[in-house]
N, C-alpha and C positions, 0 to 999 in steps of 0.2 A: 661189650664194646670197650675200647682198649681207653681209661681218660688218664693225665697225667695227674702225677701225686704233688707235685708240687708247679707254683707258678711258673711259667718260664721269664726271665727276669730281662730288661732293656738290653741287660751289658750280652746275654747270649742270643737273643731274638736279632741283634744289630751286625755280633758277628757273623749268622748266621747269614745275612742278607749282605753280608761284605762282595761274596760274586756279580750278586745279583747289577751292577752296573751296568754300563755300555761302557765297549770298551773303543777304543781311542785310536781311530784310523793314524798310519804312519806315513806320512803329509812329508816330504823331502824338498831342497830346493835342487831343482834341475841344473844340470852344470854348462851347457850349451846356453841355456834362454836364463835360467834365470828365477824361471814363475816355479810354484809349488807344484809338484808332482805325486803322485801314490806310488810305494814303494812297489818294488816288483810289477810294475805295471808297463803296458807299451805306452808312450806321448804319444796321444793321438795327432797333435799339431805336426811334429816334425816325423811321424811314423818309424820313431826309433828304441831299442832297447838294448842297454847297454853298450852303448857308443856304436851298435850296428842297425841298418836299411833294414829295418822288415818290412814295413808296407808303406806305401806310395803315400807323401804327405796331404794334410786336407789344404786346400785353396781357399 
């Protein structure tokens, strides 16, 4: 069984978990309304993307 020969130390067990976060939704403010939006996303409110009609807005 494979054990290491030496401890592994704070400074590389911390880099090591440097990924390990959540990463961080990209939250935009909408240029028509206003409110925050998700980036590359359709607005379900005004049912648009990228200044064009894709689907029919909610009421």
């Amino acid at each position: 069984m494979a054990v290491p020969k030496r401890k592994t130390t704070k400074s590389k067990r911390n880099m090591r978990r440097a990924h390990d976060r959540l990463s961080v939704e990209g939250w935009v403010e909408d240029q028509n309304t206003g409110e925050p939006k998700r980036r590359h996303h359709i607005d379900l409110k005004t049912g648009t993307y990228k200044g064009k009609q894709i689907i029919d807005a909610r009421s």
